[in-house]
C-alpha positions as CSV (number, residue, x, y, z in Angstrom):
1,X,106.4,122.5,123.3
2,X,107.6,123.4,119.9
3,X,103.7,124.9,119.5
4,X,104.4,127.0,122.2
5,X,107.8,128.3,120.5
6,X,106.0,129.1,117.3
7,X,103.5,131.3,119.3
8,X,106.1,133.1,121.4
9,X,108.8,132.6,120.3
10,X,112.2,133.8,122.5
11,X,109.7,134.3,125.4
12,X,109.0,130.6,125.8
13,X,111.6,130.3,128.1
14,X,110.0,132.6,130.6
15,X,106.2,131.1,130.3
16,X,105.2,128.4,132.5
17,X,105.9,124.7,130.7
18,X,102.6,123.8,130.6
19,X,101.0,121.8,127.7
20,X,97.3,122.2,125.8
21,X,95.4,120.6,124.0
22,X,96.2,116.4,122.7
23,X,99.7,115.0,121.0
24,X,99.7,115.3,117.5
25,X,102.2,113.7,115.3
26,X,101.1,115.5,112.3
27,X,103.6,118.0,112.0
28,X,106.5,115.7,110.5
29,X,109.9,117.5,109.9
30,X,111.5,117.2,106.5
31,X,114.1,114.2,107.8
32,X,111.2,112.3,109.5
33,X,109.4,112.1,106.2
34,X,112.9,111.2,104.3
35,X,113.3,108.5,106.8
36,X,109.6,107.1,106.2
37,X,110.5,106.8,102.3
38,X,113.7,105.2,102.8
39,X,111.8,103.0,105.5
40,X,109.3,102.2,102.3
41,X,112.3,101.7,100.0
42,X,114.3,99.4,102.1
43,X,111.9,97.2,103.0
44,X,110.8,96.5,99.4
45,X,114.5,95.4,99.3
46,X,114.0,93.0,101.9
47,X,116.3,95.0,104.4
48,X,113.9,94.5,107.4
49,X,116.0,95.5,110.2
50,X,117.6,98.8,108.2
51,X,113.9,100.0,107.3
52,X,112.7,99.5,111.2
53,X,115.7,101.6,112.1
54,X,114.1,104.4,110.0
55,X,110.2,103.7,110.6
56,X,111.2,104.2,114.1
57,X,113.3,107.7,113.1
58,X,110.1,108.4,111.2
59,X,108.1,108.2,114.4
60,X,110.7,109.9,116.5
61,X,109.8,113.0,118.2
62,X,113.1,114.9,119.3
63,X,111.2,117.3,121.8
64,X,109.5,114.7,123.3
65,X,111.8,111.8,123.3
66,X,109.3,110.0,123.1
67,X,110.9,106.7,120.8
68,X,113.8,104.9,121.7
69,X,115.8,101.7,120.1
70,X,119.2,99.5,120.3
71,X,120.4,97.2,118.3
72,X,121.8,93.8,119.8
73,X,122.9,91.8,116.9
74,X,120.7,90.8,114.3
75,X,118.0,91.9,116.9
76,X,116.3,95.5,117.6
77,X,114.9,96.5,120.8
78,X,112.4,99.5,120.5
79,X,110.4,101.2,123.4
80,X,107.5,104.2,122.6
81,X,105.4,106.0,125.0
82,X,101.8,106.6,124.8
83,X,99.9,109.2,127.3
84,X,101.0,107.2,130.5
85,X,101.8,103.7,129.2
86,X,104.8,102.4,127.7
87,X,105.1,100.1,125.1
88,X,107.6,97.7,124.5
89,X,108.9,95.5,121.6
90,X,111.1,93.5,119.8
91,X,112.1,93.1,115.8
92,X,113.8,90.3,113.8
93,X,114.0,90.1,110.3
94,X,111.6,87.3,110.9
95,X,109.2,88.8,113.2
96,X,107.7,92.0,115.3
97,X,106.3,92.0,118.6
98,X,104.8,94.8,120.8
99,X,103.1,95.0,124.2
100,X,102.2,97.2,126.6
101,X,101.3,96.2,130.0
102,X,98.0,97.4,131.5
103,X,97.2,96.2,134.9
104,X,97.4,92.9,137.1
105,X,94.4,91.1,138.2
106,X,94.3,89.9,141.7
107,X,91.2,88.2,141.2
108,X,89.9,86.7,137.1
109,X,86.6,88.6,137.6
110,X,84.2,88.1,134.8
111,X,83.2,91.3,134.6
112,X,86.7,92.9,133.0
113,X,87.4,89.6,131.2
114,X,83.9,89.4,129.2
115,X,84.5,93.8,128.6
116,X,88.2,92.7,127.0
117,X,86.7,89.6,125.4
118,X,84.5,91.9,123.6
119,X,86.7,94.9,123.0
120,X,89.2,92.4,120.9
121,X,86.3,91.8,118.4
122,X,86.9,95.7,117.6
123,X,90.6,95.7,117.3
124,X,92.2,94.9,114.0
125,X,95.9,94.5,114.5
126,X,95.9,93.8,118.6
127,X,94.6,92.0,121.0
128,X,94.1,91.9,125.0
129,X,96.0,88.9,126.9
130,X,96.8,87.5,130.3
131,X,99.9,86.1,130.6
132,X,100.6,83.2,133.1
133,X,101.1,85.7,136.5
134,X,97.6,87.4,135.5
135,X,99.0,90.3,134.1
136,X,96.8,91.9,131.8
137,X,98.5,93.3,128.3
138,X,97.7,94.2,124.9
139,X,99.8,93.0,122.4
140,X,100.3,92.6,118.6
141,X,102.9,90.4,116.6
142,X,103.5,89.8,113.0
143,X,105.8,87.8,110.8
144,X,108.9,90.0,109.3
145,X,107.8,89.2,105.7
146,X,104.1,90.9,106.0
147,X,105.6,93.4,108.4
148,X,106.0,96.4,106.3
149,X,106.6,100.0,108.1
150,X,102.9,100.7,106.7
151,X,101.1,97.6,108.8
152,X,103.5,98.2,111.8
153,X,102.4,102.1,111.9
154,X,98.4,101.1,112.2
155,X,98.9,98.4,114.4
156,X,101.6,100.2,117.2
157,X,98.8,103.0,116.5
158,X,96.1,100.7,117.6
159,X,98.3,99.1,120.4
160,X,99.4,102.7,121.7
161,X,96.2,104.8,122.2
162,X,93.8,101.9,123.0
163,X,96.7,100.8,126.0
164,X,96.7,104.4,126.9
165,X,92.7,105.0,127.4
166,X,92.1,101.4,128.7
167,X,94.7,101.4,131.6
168,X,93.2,104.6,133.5
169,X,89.6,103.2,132.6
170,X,89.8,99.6,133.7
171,X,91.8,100.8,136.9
172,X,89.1,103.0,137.6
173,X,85.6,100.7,137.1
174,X,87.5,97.1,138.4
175,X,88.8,97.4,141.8
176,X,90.7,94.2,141.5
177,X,93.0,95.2,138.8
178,X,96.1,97.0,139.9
179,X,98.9,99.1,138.3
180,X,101.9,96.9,136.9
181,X,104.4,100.0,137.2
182,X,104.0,103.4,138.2
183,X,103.3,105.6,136.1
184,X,105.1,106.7,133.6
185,X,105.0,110.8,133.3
186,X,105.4,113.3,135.9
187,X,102.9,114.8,138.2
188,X,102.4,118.2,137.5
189,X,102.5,120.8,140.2
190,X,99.9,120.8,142.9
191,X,99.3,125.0,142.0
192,X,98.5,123.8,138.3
193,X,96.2,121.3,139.4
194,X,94.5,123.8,141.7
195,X,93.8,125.9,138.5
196,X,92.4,123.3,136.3
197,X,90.3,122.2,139.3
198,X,89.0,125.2,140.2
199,X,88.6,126.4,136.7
200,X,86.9,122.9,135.5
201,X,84.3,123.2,138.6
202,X,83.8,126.7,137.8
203,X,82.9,126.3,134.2
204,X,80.5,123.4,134.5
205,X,78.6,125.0,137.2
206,X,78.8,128.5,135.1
207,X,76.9,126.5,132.5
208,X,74.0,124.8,134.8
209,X,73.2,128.2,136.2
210,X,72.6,129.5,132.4
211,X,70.5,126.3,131.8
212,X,69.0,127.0,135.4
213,X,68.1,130.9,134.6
214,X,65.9,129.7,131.9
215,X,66.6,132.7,129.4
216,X,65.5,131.8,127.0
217,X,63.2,128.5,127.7
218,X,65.7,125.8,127.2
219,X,62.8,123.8,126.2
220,X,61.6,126.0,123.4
221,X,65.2,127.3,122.3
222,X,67.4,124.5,123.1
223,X,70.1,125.2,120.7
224,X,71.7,128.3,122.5
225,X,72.1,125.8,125.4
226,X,73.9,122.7,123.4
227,X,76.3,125.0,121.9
228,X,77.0,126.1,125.7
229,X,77.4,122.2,126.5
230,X,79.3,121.4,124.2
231,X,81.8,124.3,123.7
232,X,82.6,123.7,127.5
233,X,83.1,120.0,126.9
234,X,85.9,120.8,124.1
235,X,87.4,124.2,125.8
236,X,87.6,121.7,128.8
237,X,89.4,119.1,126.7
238,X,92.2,121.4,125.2
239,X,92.6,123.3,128.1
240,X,92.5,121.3,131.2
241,X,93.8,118.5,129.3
242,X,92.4,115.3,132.0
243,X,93.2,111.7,131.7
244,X,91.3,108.9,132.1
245,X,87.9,109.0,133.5
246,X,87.2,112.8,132.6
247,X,88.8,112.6,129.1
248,X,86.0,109.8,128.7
249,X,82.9,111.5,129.6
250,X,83.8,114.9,127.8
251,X,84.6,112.5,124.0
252,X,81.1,111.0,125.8
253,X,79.4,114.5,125.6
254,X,80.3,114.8,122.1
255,X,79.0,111.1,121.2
256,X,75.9,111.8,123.1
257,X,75.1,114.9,121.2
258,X,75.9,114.2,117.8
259,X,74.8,110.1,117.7
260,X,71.8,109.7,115.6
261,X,68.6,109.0,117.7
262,X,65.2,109.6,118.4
263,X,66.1,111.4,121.5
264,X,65.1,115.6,121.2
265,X,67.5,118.3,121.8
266,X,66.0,119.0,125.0
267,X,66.5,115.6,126.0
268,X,69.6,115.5,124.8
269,X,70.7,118.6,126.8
270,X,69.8,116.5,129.7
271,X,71.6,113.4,129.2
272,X,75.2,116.0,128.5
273,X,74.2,117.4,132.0
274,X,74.0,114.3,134.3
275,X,77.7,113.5,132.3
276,X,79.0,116.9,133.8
277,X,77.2,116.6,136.8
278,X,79.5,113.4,137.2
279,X,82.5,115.0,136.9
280,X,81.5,117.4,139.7
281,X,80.5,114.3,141.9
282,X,84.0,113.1,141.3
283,X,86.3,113.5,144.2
284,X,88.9,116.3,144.5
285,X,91.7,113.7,144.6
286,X,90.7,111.3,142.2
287,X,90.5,114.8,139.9
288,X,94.1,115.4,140.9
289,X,94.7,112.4,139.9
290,X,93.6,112.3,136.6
291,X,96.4,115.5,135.7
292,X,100.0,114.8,135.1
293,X,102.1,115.5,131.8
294,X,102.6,112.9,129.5
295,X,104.4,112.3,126.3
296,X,103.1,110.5,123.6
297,X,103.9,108.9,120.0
298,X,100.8,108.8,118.2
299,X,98.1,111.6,118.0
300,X,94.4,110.8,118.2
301,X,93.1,113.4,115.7
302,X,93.5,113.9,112.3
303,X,95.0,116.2,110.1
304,X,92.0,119.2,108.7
305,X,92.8,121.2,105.9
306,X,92.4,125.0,106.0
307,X,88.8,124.2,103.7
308,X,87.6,122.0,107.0
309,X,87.9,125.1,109.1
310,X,85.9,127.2,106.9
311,X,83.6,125.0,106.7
312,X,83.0,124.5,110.7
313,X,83.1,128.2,110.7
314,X,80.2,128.7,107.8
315,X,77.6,126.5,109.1
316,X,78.4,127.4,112.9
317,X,78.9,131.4,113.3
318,X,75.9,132.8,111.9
319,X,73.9,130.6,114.5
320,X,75.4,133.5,117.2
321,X,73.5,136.2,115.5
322,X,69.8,136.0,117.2
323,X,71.6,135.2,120.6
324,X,73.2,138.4,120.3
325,X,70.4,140.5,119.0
326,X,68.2,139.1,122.2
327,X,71.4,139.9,124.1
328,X,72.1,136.1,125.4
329,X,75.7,137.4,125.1
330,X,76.8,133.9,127.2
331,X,75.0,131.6,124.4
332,X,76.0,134.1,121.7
333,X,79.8,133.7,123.1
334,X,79.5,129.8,123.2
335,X,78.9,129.6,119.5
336,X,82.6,130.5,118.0
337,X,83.8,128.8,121.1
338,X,82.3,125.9,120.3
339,X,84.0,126.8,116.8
340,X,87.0,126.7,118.1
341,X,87.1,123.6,120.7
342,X,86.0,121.6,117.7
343,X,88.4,122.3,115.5
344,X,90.8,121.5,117.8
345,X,89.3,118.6,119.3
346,X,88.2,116.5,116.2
347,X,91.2,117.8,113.9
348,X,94.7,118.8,113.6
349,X,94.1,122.2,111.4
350,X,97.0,123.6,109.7
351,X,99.6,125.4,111.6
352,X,98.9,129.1,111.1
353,X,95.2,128.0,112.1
354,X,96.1,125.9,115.3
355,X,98.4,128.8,116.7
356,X,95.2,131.4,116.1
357,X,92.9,129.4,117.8
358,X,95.0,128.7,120.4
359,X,95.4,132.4,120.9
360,X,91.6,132.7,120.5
361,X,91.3,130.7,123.6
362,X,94.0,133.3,125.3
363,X,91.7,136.0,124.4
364,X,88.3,134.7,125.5
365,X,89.0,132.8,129.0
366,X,92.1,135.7,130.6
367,X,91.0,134.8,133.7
368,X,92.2,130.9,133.5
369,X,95.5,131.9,131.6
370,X,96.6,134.7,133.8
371,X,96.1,132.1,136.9
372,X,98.3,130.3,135.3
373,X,101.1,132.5,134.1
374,X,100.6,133.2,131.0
375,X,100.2,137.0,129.1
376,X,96.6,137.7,128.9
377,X,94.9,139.9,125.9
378,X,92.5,141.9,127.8
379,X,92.2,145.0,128.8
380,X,91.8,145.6,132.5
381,X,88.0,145.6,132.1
382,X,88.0,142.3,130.5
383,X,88.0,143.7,126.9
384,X,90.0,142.3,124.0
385,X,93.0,144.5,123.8
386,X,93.5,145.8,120.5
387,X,97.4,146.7,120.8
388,X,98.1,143.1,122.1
389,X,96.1,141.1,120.3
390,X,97.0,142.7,116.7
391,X,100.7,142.2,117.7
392,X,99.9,138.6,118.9
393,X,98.2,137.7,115.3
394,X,101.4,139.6,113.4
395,X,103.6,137.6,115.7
396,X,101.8,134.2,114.3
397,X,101.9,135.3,110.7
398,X,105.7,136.2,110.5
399,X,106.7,132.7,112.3
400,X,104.5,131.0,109.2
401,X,105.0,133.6,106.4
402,X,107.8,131.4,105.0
403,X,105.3,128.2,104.3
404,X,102.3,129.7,104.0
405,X,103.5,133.4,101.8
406,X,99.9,134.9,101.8
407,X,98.9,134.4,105.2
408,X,98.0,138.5,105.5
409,X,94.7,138.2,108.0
410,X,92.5,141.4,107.5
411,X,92.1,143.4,110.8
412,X,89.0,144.9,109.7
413,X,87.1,142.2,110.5
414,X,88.1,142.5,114.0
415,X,85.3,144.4,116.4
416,X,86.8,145.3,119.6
417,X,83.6,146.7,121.5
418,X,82.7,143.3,123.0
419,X,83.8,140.2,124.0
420,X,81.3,138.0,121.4
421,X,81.4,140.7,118.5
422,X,85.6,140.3,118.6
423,X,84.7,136.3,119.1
424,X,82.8,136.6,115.8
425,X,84.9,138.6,113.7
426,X,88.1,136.5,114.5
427,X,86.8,133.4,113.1
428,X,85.8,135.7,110.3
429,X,89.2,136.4,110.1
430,X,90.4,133.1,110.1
431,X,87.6,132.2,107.8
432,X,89.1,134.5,105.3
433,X,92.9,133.5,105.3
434,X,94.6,132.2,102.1
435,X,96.7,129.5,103.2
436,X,98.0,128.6,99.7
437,X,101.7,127.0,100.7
438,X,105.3,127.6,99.0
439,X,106.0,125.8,95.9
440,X,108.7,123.6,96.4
């Protein structure tokens, strides 16, 4: 929420609460990183419980409340929350232990206990385990002298996000296993879900009618068309935002694509399609189910410097340039989209560079925004509006200026006769930003 404060500042109060892209926990305050060093410092002095007390300040996300600890004696209770799973724990001076509970098996079939059997061999802190009533956990321990705040924040990170992707997975393929609570988070409103739906149907089946149309011959020029895939993979990702079973095949596109094989582009482009065409096979409910707000502890992603996003935009952008001098202005368009939805779904970028591409996405897909709510940056034919989205990028630079002093973006790069020219000459923009920080 705090993103969305940043972008609009006194206006956030009158734009639908409504969350984008994944949790990040890389934008530490000044006191969370003071409580990590004195987390560090204490422990060294062999002042176990004192330093948990701050590791778990460190961690602490005010806006999202998203940590939470007592302490009964010489004993400190801590509970976190992770997408929709909760994870609970206990710390001694002597010892740390954390679970989270992920289903309950009516039945020990093989199938899930041979797939969590196997799944253990690729954890390094954790490890799935039934306890005695056949509830299925995963759960880490460790003894209070090798427990330093640095070991306890990979191994709750491990704990955390593999609970949170396994629950919605193994509820999903193993009909025996049930929920141990409900869930967690909140369902989201059934008009919001509408949206997404719609807007996630509508953009898959967008892209097989351009693979379908055949211009250009997806066999002989199948790049245009694995930019298209994938750009709606990652614009699906930040803004749908889906759990569970969709999350997984859109971070499947992107293993598909970019694992080395022997398989062609062309054949590649195929295998993304049938993992689309599954989520379009995929009932409307079980869709509805997969979208509810959650709050989370640990981000997946990690943080990019501003060099990481010039880079994605070097070797990307001018692959846009013969699809717009043949006039494929859909394939040239799904090049700095594709731009943009990986910068945001592999990386944390820098704050003055999140914010832009976030308004990037307001820009390009109006339609999806305005059902939702939000202020749109287009003109009424669908053009980028000049006005708007020049006060919209001055608007981002005055809410960073203080960190980042020579954040002045150069409007002349910005071409507002088209949709994919002003596409191309915002990452330009972006590409061309000094984000040199204040000395401190």
């Amino acid at each position: 929420m705090s993103f969305f404060e940043r972008l609009f500042g006194s206006r956030r109060s009158q734009l639908p609460n409504i969350n984008f892209g994944r949790y990040t926990d890389a934008y530490k305050t000044e006191e969370q990183q003071a409580a990590w060093n004195r987390s560090l410092e204490l422990f060294d002095q062999d002042k176990h419980l004192e330093a948990y007390r701050e590791f778990f300040t460190y961690l602490r996300d005010e806006k999202a409340d998203n940590v939470q600890w007592e302490a009964d004696g010489d004993t400190l209770h801590f509970k976190f929350w992770q997408g929709s799973q909760r994870v609970t724990g206990v710390a001694t001076a002597d010892k740390v232990t954390a679970e989270s509970k992920i289903a309950r098996a009516d039945d020990l079939n093989v199938g899930f206990l041979r797939r969590l059997m196997e799944y253990n061999y690729t954890l390094k802190f954790c490890r799935f385990a039934l306890d005695p009533e056949n509830v299925l956990s995963i759960r880490f321990d460790t003894s209070g002298i090798d427990g330093s705040p640095l070991k306890l924040l990979h191994a709750l990170r491990e704990l955390a996000i593999h609970a949170d992707k396994q629950d919605d997975l193994l509820l999903d393929e193993f009909r025996t296993l049930k929920p141990v609570e409900q869930r967690i988070e909140a369902d989201i409103p059934e008009a919001e879900k509408e949206v997404k739906y719609n807007y996630l149907r509508r953009e898959i089946e967008a892209a097989f009618a351009l693979i379908d149309k055949a211009e250009p011959d997806p066999n002989k020029f199948p790049g245009g068309y694995a930019y298209l895939l994938l750009s709606t993979a990652f614009r699906l990702d930040y803004l749908v935002r889906p759990e569970g079973y969709i999350m997984d095949i859109l971070e499947r596109v992107y293993g598909i694509y970019f694992t080395k094989d022997d398989r062609s582009n062309q054949l590649k482009i195929i295998a993304l399609r049938k993992e689309f065409q599954k989520i379009l096979d995929r009932p409307k409910e079980a869709v509805f189910n997969e979208l509810y707000r959650t709050r989370s502890t640990f981000g997946i992603n990690v943080p990019a410097n501003h060099e990481r996003i010039v880079s994605l935009i070097d070797g990307e952008l001018p692959n846009m340039d013969w699809h717009l001098s043949q006039n494929y202005l859909e394939l040239a368009l799904a090049v700095p989209q594709y731009i943009a939805g990986n910068a945001l779904f592999q990386n944390v970028p820098p704050k003055p560079d999140r914010d832009l591409l976030h308004l990037f996405f307001q820009i390009t897909e109006p339609g999806f925004f305005r059902e939702l709510g939000f202020p749109v940056y287009t003109t009424p034919n669908g053009m980028p509006d000049k006005s708007a989205v020049m006060s919209a990028i001055r608007d981002i630079v005055e809410r960073n200026r203080m960190e980042y002093p020579r954040l002045r973006p150069d409007f002349t790069r910005l071409d507002f006769s088209s949709t994919p020219l002003f596409a191309k000459g915002y990452l330009d923009m972006i590409r061309h930003l000094d984000l040199t920080k204040t000395n401190l």
